[in-house]
C-alpha positions in Angstrom: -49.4 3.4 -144.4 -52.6 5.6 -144.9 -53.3 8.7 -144.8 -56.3 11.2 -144.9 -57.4 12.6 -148.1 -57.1 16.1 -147.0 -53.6 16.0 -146.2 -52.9 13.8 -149.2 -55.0 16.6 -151.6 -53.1 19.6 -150.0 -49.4 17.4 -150.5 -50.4 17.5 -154.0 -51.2 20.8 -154.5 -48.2 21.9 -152.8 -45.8 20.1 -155.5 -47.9 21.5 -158.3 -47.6 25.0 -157.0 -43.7 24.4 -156.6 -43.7 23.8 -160.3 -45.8 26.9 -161.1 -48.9 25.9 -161.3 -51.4 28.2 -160.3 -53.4 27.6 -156.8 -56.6 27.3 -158.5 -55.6 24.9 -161.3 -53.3 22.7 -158.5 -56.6 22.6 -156.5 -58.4 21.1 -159.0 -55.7 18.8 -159.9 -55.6 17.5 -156.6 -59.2 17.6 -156.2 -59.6 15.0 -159.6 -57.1 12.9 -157.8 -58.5 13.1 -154.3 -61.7 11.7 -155.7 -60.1 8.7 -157.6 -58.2 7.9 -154.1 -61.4 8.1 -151.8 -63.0 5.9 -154.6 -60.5 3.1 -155.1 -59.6 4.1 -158.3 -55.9 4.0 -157.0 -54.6 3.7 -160.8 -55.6 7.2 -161.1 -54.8 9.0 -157.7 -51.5 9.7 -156.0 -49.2 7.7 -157.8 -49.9 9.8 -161.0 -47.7 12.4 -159.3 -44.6 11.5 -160.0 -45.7 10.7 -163.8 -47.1 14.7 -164.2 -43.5 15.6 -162.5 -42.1 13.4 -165.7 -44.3 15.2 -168.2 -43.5 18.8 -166.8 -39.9 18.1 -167.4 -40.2 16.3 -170.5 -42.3 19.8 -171.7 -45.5 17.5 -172.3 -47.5 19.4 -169.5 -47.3 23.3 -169.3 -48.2 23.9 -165.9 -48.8 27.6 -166.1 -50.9 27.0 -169.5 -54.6 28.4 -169.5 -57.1 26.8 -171.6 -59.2 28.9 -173.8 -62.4 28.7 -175.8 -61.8 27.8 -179.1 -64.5 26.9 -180.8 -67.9 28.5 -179.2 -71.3 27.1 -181.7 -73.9 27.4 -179.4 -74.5 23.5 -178.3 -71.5 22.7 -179.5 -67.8 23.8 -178.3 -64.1 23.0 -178.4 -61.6 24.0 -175.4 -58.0 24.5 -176.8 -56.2 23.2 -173.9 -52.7 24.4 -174.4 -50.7 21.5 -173.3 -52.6 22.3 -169.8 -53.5 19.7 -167.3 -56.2 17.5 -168.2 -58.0 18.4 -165.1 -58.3 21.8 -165.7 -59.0 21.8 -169.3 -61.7 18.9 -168.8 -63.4 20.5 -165.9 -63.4 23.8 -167.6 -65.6 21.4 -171.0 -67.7 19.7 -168.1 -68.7 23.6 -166.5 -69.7 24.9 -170.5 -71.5 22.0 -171.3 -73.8 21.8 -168.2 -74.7 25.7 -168.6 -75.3 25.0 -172.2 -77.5 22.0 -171.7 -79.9 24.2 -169.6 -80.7 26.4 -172.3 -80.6 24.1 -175.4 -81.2 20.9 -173.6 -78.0 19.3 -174.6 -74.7 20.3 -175.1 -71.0 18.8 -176.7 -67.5 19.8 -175.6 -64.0 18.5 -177.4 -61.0 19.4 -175.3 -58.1 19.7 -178.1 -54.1 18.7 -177.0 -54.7 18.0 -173.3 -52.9 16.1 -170.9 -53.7 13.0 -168.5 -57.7 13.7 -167.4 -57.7 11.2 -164.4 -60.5 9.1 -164.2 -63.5 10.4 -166.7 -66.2 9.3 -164.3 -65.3 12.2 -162.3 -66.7 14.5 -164.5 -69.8 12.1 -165.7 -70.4 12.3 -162.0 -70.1 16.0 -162.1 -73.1 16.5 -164.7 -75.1 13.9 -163.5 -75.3 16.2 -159.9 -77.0 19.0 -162.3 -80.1 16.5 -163.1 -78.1 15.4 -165.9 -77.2 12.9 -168.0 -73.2 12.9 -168.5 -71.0 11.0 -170.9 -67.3 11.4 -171.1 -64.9 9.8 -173.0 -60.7 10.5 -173.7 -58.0 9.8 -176.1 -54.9 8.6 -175.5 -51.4 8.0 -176.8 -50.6 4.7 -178.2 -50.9 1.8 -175.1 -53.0 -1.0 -175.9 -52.8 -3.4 -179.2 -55.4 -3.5 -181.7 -57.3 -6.4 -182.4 -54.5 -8.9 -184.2 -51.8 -7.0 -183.6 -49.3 -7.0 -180.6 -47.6 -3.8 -180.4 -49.2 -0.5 -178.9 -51.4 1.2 -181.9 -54.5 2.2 -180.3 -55.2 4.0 -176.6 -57.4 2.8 -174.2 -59.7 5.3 -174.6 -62.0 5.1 -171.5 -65.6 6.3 -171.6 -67.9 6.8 -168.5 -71.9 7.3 -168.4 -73.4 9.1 -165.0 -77.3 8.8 -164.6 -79.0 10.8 -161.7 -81.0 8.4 -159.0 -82.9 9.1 -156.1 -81.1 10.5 -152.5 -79.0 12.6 -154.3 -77.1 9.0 -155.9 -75.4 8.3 -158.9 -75.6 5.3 -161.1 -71.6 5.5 -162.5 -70.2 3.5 -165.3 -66.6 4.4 -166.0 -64.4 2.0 -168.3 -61.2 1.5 -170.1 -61.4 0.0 -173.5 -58.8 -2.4 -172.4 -59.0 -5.4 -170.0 -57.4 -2.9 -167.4 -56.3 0.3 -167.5 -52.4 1.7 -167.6 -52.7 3.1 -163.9 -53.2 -0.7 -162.9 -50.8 -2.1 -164.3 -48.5 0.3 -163.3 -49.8 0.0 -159.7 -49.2 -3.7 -160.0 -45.4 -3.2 -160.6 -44.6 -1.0 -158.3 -45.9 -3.5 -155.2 -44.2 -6.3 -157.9 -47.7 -8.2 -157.9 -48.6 -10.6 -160.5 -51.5 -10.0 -163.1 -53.6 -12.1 -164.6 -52.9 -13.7 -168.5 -54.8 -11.7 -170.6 -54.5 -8.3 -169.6 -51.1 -7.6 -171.3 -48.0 -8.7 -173.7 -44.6 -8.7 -172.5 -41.7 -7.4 -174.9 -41.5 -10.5 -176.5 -45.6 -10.5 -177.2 -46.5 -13.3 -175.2 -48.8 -12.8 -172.1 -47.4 -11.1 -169.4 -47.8 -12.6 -165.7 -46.2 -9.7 -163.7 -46.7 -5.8 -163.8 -43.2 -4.9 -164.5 -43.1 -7.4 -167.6 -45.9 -5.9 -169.2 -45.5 -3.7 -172.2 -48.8 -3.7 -174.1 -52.2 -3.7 -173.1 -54.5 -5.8 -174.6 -58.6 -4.9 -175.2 -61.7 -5.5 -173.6 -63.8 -8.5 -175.0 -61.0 -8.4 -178.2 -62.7 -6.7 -181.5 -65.1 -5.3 -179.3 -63.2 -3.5 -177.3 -60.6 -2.8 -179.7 -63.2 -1.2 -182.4 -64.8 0.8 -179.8 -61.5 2.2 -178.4 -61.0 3.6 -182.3 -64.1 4.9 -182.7 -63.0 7.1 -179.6 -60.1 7.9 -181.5 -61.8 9.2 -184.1 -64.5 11.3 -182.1 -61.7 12.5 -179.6 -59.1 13.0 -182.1 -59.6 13.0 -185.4 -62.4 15.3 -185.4 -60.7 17.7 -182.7 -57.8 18.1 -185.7 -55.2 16.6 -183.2 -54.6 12.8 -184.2 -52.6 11.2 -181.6 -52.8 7.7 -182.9 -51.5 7.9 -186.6 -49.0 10.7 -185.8 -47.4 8.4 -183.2 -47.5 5.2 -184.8 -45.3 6.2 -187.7 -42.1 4.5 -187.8 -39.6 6.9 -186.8 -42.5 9.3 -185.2 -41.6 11.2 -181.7 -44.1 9.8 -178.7 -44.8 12.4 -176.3 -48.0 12.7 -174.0 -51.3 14.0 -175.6 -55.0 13.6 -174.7 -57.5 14.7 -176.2 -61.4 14.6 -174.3 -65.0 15.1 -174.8 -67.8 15.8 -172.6 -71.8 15.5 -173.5 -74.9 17.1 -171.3 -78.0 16.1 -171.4 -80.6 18.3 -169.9 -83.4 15.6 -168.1 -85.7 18.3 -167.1 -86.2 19.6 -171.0 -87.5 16.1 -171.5 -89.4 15.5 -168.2 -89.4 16.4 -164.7 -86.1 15.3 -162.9 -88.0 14.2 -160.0 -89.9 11.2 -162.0 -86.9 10.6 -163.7 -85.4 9.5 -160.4 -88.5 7.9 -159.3 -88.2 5.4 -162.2 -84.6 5.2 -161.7 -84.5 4.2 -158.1 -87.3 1.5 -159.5 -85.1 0.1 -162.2 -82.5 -0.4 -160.0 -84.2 -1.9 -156.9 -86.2 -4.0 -159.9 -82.4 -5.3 -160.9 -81.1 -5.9 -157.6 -84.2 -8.1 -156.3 -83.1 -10.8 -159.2 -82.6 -14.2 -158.5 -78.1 -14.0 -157.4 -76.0 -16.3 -159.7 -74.4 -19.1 -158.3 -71.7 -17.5 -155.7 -73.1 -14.1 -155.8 -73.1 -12.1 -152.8 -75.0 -9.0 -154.2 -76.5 -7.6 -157.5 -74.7 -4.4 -157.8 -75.8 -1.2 -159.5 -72.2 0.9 -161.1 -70.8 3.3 -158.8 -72.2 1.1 -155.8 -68.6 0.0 -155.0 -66.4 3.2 -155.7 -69.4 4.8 -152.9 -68.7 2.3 -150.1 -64.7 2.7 -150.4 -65.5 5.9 -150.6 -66.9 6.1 -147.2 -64.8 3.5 -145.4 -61.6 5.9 -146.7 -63.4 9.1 -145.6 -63.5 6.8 -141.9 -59.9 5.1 -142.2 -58.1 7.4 -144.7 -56.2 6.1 -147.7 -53.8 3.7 -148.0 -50.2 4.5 -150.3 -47.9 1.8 -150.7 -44.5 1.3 -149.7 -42.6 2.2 -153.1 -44.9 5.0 -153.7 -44.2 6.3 -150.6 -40.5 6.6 -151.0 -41.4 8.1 -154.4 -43.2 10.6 -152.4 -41.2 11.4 -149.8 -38.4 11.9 -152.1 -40.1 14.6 -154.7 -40.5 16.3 -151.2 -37.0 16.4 -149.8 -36.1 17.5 -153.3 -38.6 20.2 -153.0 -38.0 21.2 -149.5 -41.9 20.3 -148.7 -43.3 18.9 -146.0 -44.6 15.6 -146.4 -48.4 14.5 -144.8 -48.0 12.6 -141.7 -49.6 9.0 -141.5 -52.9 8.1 -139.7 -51.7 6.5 -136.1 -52.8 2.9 -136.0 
């Protein structure tokens, strides 16, 4: 079934708000989401509902919680989140750092004991729409395995870089540090799909081949992906003074949901004008995507390119939910005594 993005954003704000979430902070909530459904980022729109629902009642997100400045060092400052949702707390980072970066031409923001952030090339995208360069990165809890190992002992820490092009465009990179991200493979259990050797072990540590076998992810390009995923650890976490990954892999130690973020601004017009900037932009990239194709290659695509075009055949068709998310769905709303979105006819 699909559904338009409006109905689907103001369905999601109506659940927050009926856990006590405020209208603002459930706005921007659904707003995060709305953006990762419109862009096919599916792992990180609707179906994280249920899981925030599961972190409320578990006491791992405070939905009234306010994040506050806690560190404020000119360039350089730290959000104390509060347990808040990661939207909120990250969005609040990205809105410091962009004012910052106009006056001293760059600016850093840690968020400290967040939740889930959705996708972090949301809020690249965000600063690169300010003639900026952005670059966002999170930590999470314990997911993936670390190079040679096979248990989950590292997060999978994504990072995203935004560069502003010409005709108001973005060039977006956003990434997991592992072959593919949690919301993926939790996406590929719920419509029982198979998934590919390599992205995940099962319980017993060999390859998983469907998503409800799997039980730890595995990283991008091995060591590579793996070292940069605790590198982000260490920026994210570590420095923040809220270490998720050697607190939680302790034997014995409590899980429980913890993020941590960080957000960096770079101000293009206190190195040159913007508008050349682009210039030479939109001329890198047509320069890339006039090379000679590889065998079987349709197209040489810029990042972003492909998030933009679902993006505009979803704003046309609306967005698709699948069956077992939908019954998910439509049961938090019985429960709650809301009224569910209505599907697209056709």
């Amino acid at each position: 079934m699909k559904f338009s993005s409006q109905a689907l954003k103001k369905f999601m704000q109506d659940i927050l708000m009926d856990e006590g979430m405020s209208a603002t902070h459930a706005e921007t909530v659904a707003r995060v989401i709305d953006w990762a459904n419109l862009r096919g980022a599916d792992s990180h729109g609707i179906m994280r509902i249920p899981q925030y629902l599961n972190f409320i009642g578990d006491g791992d997100l405070d939905p009234r919680a306010e994040p506050e400045m806690a560190i404020d060092a000119l360039a350089l400052i730290m959000i104390e989140a509060h347990k808040s949702a990661g939207q909120v707390a990250l969005s609040m980072a990205v809105d410091e750092v962009v004012d910052r970066a106009r006056h001293y031409g760059l600016s850093w923001g840690l968020v400290r004991q967040t939740t889930h952030t959705g996708p972090v090339g949301y809020y690249a995208q965000q600063i690169a729409k300010n003639n900026m360069i952005g670059i966002v990165t999170a930590a999470t809890v314990p997911l993936m395995a670390y190079q040679g190992s096979r248990v989950e002992n590292l997060g999978t820490n994504p990072l995203s870089i935004a560069v502003p092009a010409g005709n108001d465009e973005t060039v977006l990179f956003d990434m997991a540090t592992s072959v593919a991200s949690k919301g993926r493979i939790t996406q590929a259990a719920l419509k029982d799909e198979e998934i590919p050797a390599g992205w995940a072990l099962d319980e017993t540590g060999k390859p998983a081949t469907r998503g409800k076998d799997a039980r730890v992810l595995l990283p991008m390009s091995g060591a590579k992906g793996a070292g940069l995923a605790l590198m982000l650890e260490f920026l994210n976490s570590v420095l923040a003074g809220n270490p998720i990954i050697s607190q939680m892999i302790e034997p014995g130690a409590n899980r429980f949901h913890n993020h941590n973020a960080s957000c960096l601004a770079i101000d293009i017009e206190k190195i040159r004008d913007a508008r050349s900037f682009k210039f030479d932009a939109d001329a890198l990239i047509q320069a890339m995507v006039d090379q000679p194709k590889a065998l079987g290659a349709d197209e040489i695509r810029m990042p972003g390119t492909k998030g933009s075009r679902i993006e505009q055949e979803r704003l046309r068709n609306g967005v698709a939910i699948a069956d077992g998310l939908w019954q998910q769905l439509l049961s938090i709303a019985e429960r709650k005594n809301l009224t569910p979105p209505v599907p697209l006819s056709g």
